[in-house]
C-alpha positions as CSV (number, residue, x, y, z in Angstrom):
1,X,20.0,-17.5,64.7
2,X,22.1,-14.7,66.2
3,X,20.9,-11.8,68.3
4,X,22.0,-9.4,65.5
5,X,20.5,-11.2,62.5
6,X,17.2,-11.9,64.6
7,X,16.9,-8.0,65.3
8,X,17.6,-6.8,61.6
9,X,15.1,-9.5,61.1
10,X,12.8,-8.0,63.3
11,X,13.0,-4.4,62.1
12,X,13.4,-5.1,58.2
13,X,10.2,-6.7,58.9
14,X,8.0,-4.3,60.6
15,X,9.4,-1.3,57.8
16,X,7.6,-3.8,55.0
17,X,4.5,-2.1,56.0
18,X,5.5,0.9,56.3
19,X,7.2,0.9,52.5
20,X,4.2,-0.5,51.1
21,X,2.1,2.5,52.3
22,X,4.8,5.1,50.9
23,X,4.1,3.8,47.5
24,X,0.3,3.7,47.4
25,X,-1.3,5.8,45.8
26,X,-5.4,7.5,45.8
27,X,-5.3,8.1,42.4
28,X,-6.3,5.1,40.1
29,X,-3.5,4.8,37.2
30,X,-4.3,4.4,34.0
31,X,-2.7,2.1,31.5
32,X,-3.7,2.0,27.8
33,X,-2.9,-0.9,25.5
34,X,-3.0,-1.0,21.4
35,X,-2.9,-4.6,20.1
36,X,-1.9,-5.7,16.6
37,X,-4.0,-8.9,16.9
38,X,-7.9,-9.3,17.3
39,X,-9.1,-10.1,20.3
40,X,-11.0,-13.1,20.2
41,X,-7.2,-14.4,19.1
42,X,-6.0,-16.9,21.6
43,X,-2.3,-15.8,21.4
44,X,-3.6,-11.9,22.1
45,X,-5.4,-13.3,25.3
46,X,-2.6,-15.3,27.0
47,X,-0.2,-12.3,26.2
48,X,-3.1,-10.0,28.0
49,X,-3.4,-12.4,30.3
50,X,0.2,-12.8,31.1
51,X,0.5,-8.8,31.3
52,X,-2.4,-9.1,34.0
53,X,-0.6,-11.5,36.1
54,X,2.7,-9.2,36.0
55,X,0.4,-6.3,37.0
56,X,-0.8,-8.2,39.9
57,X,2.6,-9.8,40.9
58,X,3.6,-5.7,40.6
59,X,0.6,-4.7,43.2
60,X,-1.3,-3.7,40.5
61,X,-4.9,-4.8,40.3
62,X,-7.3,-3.9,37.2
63,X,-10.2,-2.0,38.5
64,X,-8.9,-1.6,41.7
65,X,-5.9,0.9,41.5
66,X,-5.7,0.4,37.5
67,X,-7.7,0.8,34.7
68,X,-6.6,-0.6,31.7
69,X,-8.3,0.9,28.3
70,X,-8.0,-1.7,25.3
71,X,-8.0,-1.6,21.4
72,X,-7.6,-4.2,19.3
73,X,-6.6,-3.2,15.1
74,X,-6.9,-6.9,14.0
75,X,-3.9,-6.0,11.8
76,X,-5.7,-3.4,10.0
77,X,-3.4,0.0,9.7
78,X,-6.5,2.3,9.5
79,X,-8.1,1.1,12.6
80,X,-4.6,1.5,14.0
81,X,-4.4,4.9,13.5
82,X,-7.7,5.6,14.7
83,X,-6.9,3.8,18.1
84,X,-3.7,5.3,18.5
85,X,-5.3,8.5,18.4
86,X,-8.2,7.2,20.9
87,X,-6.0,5.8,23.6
88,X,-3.2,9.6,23.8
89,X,-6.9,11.2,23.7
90,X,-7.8,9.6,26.7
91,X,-4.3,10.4,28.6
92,X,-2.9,7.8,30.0
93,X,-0.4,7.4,32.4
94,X,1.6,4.6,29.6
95,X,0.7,2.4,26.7
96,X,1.9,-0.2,25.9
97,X,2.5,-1.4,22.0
98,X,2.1,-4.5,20.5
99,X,3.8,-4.7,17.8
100,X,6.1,-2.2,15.0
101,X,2.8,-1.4,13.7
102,X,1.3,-0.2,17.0
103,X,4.5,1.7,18.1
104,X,4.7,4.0,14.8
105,X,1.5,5.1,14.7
106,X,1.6,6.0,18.7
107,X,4.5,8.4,18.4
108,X,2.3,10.1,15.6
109,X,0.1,11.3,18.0
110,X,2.1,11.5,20.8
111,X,5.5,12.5,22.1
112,X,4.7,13.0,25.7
113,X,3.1,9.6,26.9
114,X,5.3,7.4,27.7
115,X,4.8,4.4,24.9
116,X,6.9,0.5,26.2
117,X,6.6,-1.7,23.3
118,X,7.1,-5.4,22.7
119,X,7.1,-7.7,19.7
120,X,9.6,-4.5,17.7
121,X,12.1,-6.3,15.5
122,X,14.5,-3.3,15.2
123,X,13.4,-0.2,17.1
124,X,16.1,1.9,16.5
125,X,16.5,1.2,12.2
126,X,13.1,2.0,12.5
127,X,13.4,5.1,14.1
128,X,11.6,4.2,17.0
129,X,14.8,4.8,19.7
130,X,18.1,6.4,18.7
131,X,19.4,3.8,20.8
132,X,18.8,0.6,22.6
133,X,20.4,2.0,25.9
134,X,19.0,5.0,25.4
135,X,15.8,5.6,23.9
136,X,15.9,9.7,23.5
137,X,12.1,9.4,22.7
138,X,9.0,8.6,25.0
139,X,9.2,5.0,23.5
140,X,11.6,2.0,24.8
141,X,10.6,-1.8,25.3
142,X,11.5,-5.3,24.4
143,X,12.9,-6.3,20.8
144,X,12.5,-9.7,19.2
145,X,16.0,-10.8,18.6
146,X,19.3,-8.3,17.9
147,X,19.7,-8.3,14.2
148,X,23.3,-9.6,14.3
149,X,22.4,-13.3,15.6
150,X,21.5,-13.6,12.1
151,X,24.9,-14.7,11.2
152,X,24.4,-17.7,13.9
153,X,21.3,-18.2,12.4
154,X,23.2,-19.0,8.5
155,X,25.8,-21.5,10.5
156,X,23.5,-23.0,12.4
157,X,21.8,-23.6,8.9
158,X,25.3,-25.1,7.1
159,X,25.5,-27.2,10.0
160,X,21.7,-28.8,9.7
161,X,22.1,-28.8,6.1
162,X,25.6,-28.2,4.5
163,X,24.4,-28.8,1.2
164,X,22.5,-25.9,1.0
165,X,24.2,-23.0,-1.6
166,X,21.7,-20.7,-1.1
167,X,19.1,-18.7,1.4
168,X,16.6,-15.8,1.1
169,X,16.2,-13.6,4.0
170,X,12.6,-12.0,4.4
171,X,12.4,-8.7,6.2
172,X,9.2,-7.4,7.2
173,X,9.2,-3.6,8.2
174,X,6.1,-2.1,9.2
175,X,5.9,1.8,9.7
């Protein structure tokens, strides 16, 4: 290794430290989450879990410098309500959506909190975003699929099975 390389080496690695101090924080954040699913589902808990590990990979460790408030609607759009309410009531620093039926209710009660959602089929033809680039609300997150691969979906289906004449597309929209 050359002198050069070893010294930006050197000092790259003793500003690590440094950096990571500069983005600590004393004040425990606060991270709300509104689930679609039960909890006792096992599909719910490995996505919870999986958002845990991310958190950690991030620096982030619940009940250390993050507290995570859950609520679970087991699909029912009166409990949704109800938790979307609970969770802006107890301000927290994000939430994060699971599902179109988590996000709408959300941006009922709130247009200040920041809201990321995931599991949204179309955000903006809901009226979610104006705009995957830009979201021009407090909401933006992760869609399922862009609407238009549905075309590549219909040849991928002539080529499987060309004798088919006919298919039915079922649209689910939940507000």
């Amino acid at each position: 290794m050359k002198r050069r390389q070893f010294i930006t080496l050197l000092g790259g690695a003793a500003a690590w430290p440094l950096a990571a101090r500069a983005q600590q924080t004393d004040r425990m954040r606060h991270i709300g989450v509104l689930m679609a699913m039960k909890a006792d589902d096992p599909e719910s808990q490995a996505r919870l879990a999986a958002f845990a590990q991310g958190l950690q990979q991030s620096g982030w460790t619940i009940g250390q410098n993050v507290r995570v408030d859950y609520r679970w609607s087991g699909g029912n759009v009166g409990n949704m309500r109800k938790y979307a309410m609970e969770l802006v009531a107890l301000a927290p620093d994000v939430i994060l959506a699971h599902s179109s039926a988590a996000v709408a209710p959300l941006l009922e009660a709130t247009r200040t909190v920041p809201i990321v959602f995931t599991t949204v089929a179309d955000p903006v033809g809901a009226g979610y975003v104006d705009s995957l680039a830009r979201s021009g609300s407090n909401a933006t997150g992760f869609v399922v699929f862009e609407y238009s691969i549905a075309a590549k979906w219909l040849e991928l289906l002539k080529e499987i099975a060309p004798g088919v004449t006919r298919a039915a597309v079922l649209r689910v929209g939940l507000r």
